[in-house]
C-alpha positions, 0 to 999 in steps of 0.5 A: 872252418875250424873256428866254426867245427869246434861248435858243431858238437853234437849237444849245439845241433840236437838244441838248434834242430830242436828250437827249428822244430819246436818253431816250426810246430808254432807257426803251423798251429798259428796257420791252423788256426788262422785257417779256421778262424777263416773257415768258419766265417765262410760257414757263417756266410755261406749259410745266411748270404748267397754264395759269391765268386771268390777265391776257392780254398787253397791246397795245403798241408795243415791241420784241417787238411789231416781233419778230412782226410781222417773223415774219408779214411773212416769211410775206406777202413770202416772197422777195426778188422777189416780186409783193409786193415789187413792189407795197411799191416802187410805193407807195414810189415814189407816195408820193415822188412825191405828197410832191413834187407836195404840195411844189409844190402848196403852192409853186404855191399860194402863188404865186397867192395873191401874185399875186392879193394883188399884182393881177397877172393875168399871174401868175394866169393863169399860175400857175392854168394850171400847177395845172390842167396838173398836177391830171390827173398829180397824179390819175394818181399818186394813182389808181396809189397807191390801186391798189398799197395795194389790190392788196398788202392782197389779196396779203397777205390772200391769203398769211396766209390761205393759211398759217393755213388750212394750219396750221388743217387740219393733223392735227386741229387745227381740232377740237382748236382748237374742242374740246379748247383754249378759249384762242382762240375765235371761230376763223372771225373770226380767219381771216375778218374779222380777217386782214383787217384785220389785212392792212389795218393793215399796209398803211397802217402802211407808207403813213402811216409812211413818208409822214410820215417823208417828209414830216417830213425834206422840209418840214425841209430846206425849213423849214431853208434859208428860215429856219434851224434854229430852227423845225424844231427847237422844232416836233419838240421839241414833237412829240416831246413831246406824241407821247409823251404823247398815245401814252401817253394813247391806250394803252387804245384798243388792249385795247377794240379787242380786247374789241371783235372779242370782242363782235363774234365773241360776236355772229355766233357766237349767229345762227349757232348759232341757224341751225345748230341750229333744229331742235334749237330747234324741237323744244324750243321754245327760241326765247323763251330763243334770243331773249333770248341774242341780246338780252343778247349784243347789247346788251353790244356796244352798252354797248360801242360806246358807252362807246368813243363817250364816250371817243373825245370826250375823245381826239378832239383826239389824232387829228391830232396822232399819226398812226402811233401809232393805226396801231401800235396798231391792228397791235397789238391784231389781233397779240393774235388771231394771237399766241395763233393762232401759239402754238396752231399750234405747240403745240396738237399737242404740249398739251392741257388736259383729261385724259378718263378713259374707263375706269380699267382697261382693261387688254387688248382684243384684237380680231381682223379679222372678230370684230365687237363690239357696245360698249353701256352707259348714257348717257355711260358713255364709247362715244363717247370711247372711239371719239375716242381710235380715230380720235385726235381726244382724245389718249391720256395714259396707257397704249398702244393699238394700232390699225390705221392710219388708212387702215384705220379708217373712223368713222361717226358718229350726225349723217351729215356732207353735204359740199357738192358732187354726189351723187357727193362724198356717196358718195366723201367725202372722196376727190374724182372724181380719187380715185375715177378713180384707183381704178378705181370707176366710177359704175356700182359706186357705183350698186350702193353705193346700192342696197346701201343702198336707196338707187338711186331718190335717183340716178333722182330727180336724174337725174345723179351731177353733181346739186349740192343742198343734202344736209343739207336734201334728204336725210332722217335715215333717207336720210343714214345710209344714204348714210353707210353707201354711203360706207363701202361705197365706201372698205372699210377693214378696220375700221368704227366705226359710232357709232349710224349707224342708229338712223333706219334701219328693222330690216329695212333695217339687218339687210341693210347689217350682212350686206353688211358681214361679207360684203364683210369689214368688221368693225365696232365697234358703238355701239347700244341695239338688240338685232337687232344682237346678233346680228351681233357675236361679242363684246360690251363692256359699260362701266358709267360708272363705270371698269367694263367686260366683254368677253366673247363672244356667246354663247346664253347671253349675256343681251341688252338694249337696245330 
């Protein structure tokens, strides 16, 4: 050991903890570049080919990694000045001060235990008195510390949110997101759970960096004026060297985080599809195959949970020994959520994967305003599709289509929507009161909307337009559909796609809503088996599933069928 000591002087550890370093920067520059070298023909290929299964980008700390980071931080501190600048330089100005208040706690703690060692009870007593004087300023400055990281978590979360929703209910975005896209799902953990702890990695990313650092660059110095060099420089050696290794060792935990938040969303997606459709479930007695989906989805989280359990017991040593490395890595894998989020943002309105072919030839349907038409043909011969191409939530990839605008063009689907809200919003949906006042339509006009559709006695009921219920549940399916039909009558457009809106509605019922829509001139695109409708409609379109169609007029001649 002696032989070995003589060449552990302070000049040898500064120069080998230098060439480390100096190494180290080498091979995360080559990585980075590798990295975007790679990058860059997934780009390529993503814009000229269709995307393909693959492996998806691993989770790590490198030099694109701090790239979108920086993106998203511009979005959580916008300006220079802002509230949460404030708050990043109260964290900053706390976690200074506590470093120092540790430095002294430790100075004062050594101080007590050499009087208590040396029997001195003059400097016990005083030594004792300066640690109680001080617990109460060292408790204030820890409280202020806890209360800036909670309040710029809030503030962060506040920020990202505001932003993703922006983007995700931009245009049509959302639905493609949940129809048109699969490369992200479970959306409502994206932007529930998972911004939030993404907010919350950040932050303490920011406290347990910069603290350390701090601390590492104080107790040097310190360690450097009482006994030289030497020591500081063979601890960050050895530091140094284990943090490398034990980052490398700890890599997988960033990717099992991720499958994680998948198994979790995979999780809360069943329950929730279960709520959401159990009266589709009762009505077919599903609740035995419901049961074992949510079983087998349940136990693949557990298997989960516990394979990460057993690997943690080897890793557990890790733990204290790298601090900011778990911290980097865990801002990393939330980023793999927000990155392919960010990506969709931008390129979801411009991409989409699947091309629906609708019908193969149709060449030329000119419909004029007044000349209503009935579109009909078997099960999945494309009505619907047609339609979602109307109100441009598919995209047209082939040919061109000349439609009013969007304004002008009012969907009724078959599943009335029920926002939540006052009798009123069911009728003005998707306009609010503000809109309904700046139109001129008071209550009394929406009261005859309602009795247009048999509707009035609903109003009578809940003696009030201001009347917040439950409508999904309150409502009948006959009484929804008629609402969905009041709805129209309140926004008039020049033209109406109605997507069998009234196949609960009684005959009679619905004879009275198809005249009052010629009446008030509406015309109307028609999705319905039913013959009483015919009878509404000059024209008809017939599409056969198989790329066929016929458009021809309504004639007594015209051989009618449906239910």
């Amino acid at each position: 050991m002696a032989a070995i000591s003589k060449y552990l002087t302070a000049k040898n550890s500064a120069v080998a903890g230098g060439i480390l370093l100096v190494l180290y920067f080498l091979k995360q520059r080559r990585k980075s570049y590798l990295m975007r070298e790679i990058s860059s023909q997934m780009e390529f290929s993503v814009r000229v080919t269709p995307q393909k299964d693959g492996k998806k980008d691993r989770a790590a700390v490198d030099k694109l990694f701090f790239i979108r980071i920086s993106r998203i931080v511009r979005i959580m501190v916008p300006r220079l000045f802002c509230r949460e600048t404030w708050y990043l330089f109260l964290i900053a100005v706390m976690l200074v001060t506590r470093t120092y208040c540790d430095v002294w706690m430790i100075q004062n703690g050594t101080m007590i235990e050499s009087a208590i060692i040396g029997r001195s009870t003059k400097g016990f007593k005083k030594y004792l008195f300066n640690f109680i004087t001080a617990m109460p300023v060292i408790a204030l400055v820890n409280s202020f510390l806890k209360l800036g990281l909670n309040e710029l978590k809030l503030c962060f979360r506040v920020r990202l949110t505001k932003h993703l929703y922006d983007e995700y209910l931009k245009g049509y975005t959302y639905y493609k997101m949940g129809n048109l896209d699969n490369r992200i799902a479970n959306a409502d953990q994206l932007l529930t759970q998972d911004v939030e702890k993404f907010c919350n990695s950040v932050v303490d990313l920011y406290s347990n960096l910069s603290k350390p650092l701090l601390d590492i660059g104080l107790y040097i110095f310190k360690l450097t004026t009482a006994i030289g060099a030497q020591g500081p420089a063979t601890m960050m050696t050895y530091l140094l060297i284990s943090g490398l290794f034990l980052t490398r060792l700890r890599g997988p935990i960033g990717k099992m985080t991720v499958t994680e938040q998948k198994y979790e969303g995979e999780y809360r997606y069943v329950n929730s599809r279960l709520i959401t459709n159990s009266e589709e479930i009762a009505f077919y007695n599903g609740n035995v195959r419901e049961k074992q989906t949510i079983h087998s989805t349940f136990k693949k989280l557990c298997d989960f949970f516990l394979y990460i359990s057993h690997l943690q017991l080897f890793l557990f040593f890790s733990r204290n020994c790298i601090f900011i490395s778990h911290n980097c890595i865990f801002v990393s894998c939330n980023y793999n959520f927000f990155s392919q989020l960010w990506t969709c943002f931008s390129h979801l309105r411009l991409f989409s994967k699947w091309i629906f072919l609708i019908i193969a030839t149709l060449n030329l349907v000119i419909v004029k305003s007044g000349a209503n038409v009935l579109v009909c043909g078997p099960n999945g011969c494309g009505k619907s599709s047609l339609f979602r191409v109307l109100g441009e939530l598919w995209p047209l990839f082939g040919g061109s289509l000349t439609k009013p605008e969007r304004g002008k063009l009012f969907y009724v689907p078959q599943r009335p929507y029920m926002t939540l809200g006052t009798l009123r919003d069911q009728v003005i949906y998707p306009d609010t009161h503000e809109d309904q006042k700046k139109k001129g339509i008071s209550d009394q006009v929406l009261k005859e909307y309602l009795d247009n559709v048999q509707l009035g006695h609903i109003l009578e009921r809940e003696g009030s337009w201001d009347m917040v219920q439950d409508w999904m549940d309150v409502l009948s399916g006959g009484e929804k559909q008629r609402m969905a039909m009041a709805r129209l009558f309140y926004h008039i457009p020049q033209f109406a796609i109605l997507d069998e809106c009234t196949s609960a509605v009684s005959v009679d019922v619905e004879d009275y809503i198809y005249s009052h829509c010629k009446k008030v001139g509406i015309t109307l695109f028609t999705v319905s088996h039913r013959k009483s409708l015919w009878k509404h409609h000059k024209y008809y379109l017939h599409m056969d599933g198989r790329g066929n169609y016929e458009f021809k007029p309504i004639t007594p001649e015209t051989v009618e069928f449906g239910s």
